[in-house]
N, C-alpha and C positions, 0 to 999 in steps of 0.2 A: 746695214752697210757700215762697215768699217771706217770711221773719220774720224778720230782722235790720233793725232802724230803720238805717237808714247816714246820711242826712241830712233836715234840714226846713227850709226858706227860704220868702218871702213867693211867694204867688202870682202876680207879677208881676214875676218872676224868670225870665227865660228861659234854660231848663235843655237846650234841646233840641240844643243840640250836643253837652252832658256824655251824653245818653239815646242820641244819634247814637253815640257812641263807643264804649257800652258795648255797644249791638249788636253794630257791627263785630268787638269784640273777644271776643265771646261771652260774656258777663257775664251770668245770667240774674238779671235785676231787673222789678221793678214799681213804677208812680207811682201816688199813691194822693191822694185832697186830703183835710185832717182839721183840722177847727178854723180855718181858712183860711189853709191853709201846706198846700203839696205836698212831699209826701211819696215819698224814694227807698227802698225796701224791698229785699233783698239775701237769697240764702240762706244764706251764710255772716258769721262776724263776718270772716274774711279780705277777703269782696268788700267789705262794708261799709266798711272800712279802706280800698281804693283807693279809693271814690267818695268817700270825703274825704279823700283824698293830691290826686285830680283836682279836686274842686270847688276846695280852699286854692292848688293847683299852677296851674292850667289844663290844658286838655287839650290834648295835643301836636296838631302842625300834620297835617292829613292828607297822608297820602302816596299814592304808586297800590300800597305792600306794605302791610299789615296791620302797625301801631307796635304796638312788641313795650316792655310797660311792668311794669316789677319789682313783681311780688307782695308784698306786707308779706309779711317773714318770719313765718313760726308760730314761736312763741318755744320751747325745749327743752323746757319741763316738761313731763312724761308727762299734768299735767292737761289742756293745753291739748292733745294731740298726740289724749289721747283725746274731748276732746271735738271737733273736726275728723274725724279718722281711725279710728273705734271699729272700723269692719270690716276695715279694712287693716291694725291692728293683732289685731284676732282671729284673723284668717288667720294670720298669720304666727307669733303665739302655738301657735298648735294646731299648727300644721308643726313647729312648735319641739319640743312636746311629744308629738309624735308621732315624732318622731327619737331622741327619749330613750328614749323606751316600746317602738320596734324596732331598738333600737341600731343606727339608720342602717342597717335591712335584714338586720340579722346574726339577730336575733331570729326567727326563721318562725313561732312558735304568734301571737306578734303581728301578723305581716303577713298572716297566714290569719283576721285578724279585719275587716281593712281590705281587700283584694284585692277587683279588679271580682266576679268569682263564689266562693261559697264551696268548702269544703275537704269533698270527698266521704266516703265511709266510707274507701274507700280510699286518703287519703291525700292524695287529686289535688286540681286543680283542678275544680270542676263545668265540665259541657258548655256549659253557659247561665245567667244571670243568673238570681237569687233575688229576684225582685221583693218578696217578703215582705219581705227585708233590704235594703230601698231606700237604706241608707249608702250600700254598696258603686257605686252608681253614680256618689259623686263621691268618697269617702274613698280612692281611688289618689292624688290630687293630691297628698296628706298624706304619704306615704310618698317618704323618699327615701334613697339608697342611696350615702352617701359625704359626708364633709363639702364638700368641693368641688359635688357635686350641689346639698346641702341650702343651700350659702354662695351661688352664683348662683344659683338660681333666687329665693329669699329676697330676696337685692339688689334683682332687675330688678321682683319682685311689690310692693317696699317703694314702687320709682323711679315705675311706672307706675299701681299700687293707687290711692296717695294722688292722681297728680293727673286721676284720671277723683270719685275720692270726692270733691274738692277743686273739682271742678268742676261733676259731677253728683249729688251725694251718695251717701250711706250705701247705701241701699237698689237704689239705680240700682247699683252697685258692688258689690253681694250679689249681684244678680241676673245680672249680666256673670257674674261668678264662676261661679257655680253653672249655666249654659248653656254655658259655655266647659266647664266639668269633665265637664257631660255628654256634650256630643259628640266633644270628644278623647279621653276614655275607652272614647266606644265604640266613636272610629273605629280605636283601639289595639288594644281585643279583636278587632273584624273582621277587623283586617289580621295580627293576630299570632298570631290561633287559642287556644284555651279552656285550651291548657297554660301558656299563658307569664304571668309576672309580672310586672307593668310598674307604675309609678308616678311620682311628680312630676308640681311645679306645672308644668312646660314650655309644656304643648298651652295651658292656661290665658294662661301669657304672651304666648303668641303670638297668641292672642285678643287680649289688650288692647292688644296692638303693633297688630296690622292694624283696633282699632277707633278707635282717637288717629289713625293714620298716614289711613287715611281720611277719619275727622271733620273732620280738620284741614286737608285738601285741600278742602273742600265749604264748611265754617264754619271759617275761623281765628281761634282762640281761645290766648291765654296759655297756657293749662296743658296743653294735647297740642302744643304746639311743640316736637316732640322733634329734637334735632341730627338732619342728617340724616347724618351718619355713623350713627348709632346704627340708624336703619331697615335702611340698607346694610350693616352691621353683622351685623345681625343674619339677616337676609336671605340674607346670605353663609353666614354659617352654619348657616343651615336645607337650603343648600344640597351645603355641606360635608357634613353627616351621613347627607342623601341619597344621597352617592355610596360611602358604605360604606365609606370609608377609614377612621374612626374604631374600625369593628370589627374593620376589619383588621388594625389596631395595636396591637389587644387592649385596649382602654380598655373596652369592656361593648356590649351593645348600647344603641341610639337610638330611642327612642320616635318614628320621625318620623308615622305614623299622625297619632298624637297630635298633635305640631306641627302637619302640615297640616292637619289636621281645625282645629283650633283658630284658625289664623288664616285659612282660608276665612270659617268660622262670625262671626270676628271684623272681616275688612272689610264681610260682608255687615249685620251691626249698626251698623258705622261708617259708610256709604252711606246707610242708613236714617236714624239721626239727627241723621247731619252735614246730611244732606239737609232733613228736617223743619225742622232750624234755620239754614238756610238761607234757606228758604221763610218761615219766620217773622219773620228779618233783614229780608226787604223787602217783607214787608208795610207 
């Protein structure tokens, strides 16, 4: 829902290029009339900031690529970060403290409270999930195993979190989360069998790579304009861990399950509502 006042001019204001614009660029706004002045409404106070950087500015000249136009900065302070970013910061808090509480995986009575299925009498892994302890279906993501694990994945969850929350909100960004966690986790136990322990946010990232990297192809919007080195990037190396050399150099193993599970799952959500907002652009 649209709540940010961004602007209000005389009704006899012809706004429809600034409205044209905002579509193109994926901006989700509403015009409203009030008092006899129309009214631009914004979900965030960020977007509300550009439509009055663009109404004071003009709006740049169309092109036949999508004009790629600098987001107001979010200012440093932790107030402002969490009132923008509440869940992208939660996430990343809880990882955090959950790295402490399993000493980055050294810890096992810890990790056998997080692990997809729980810890049998004897010791083990269970054969099958404990739906009664439904954590355990996303609490692997939290678990990670080495500062370097817990230091990228952290980075890329900070880079790609914020500009789906920043774009689509809080809640739209809990919920990616939380269906991304689920089906990399279980495309990991599937493939990896009821002994092994696996964890990190990966499969998750890789979701919100393939759901920006699609959106963005359908609807191009500011904040999934991601380099494209960074897709290639990445890609390469979802590639890279596929072919087993990583284990073979002794570095641990690779949850790729989990990766491919996660960004299947992830461009098939990005096709859906790059698509939907696509379909709504030209209406």
């Amino acid at each position: 829902m649209s709540k940010y006042r961004a602007l209000a001019c005389d009704l006899d204001e012809d706004l429809s290029r600034l409205i044209h614009f905002l579509r193109m660029q994926g901006v989700p706004h509403r015009v409203t009339e009030e008092r006899g002045e129309q009214v631009i409404w914004t979900r965030s106070e960020a977007d509300a900031d550009l439509v009055r950087t663009l109404y004071r500015d003009g709006v740049p000249l169309e092109t036949a690529e999508p004009v790629r136009v600098a987001r107001p900065a979010v200012g440093p302070g932790w107030g402002v970060m969490l009132r923008h970013l509440p869940v992208t910061l939660a996430i990343l808090a809880i990882t955090a403290a959950v790295a402490v509480w399993t000493g980055l995986g050294r810890n096992l009575h810890a990790l056998a409270w997080l692990s997809f299925t729980p810890v049998n009498s004897m010791g083990q892994l269970a054969a099958s999930p404990d739906l009664g302890q439904w954590w355990r279906l996303v609490s692997p993501i939290f678990m990670h195993f080495g500062i370097m694990h817990l230091a990228f994945n952290a980075l890329w969850y900070w880079e790609l979190g914020r500009r789906i929350e920043l774009r689509s909100g809080s809640f739209w960004l809990l919920g990616l989360t939380l269906l991304f966690a689920l089906v990399s986790n279980y495309a990991q136990w599937v493939f990896s069998g009821p002994t092994a322990l696996f964890g990190g946010l990966s499969g998750v990232l890789y979701g919100l790579l393939g759901y920006c990297w699609l959106y963005q192809l359908l609807a191009p919007n500011m904040h999934f304009d991601l380099p494209k080195g960074v897709v290639i990037m990445m890609l390469a190396w979802l590639v890279f861990c596929l072919s087993g050399i990583i284990s073979v150099l002794g570095f641990g193993a690779i949850a790729n399950a989990a990766h491919v599970g996660g960004l299947v799952v992830g461009c098939i959500c990005g096709v859906i509502a790059g698509g939907m907002q696509r379909m709504r652009g030209a209406a």
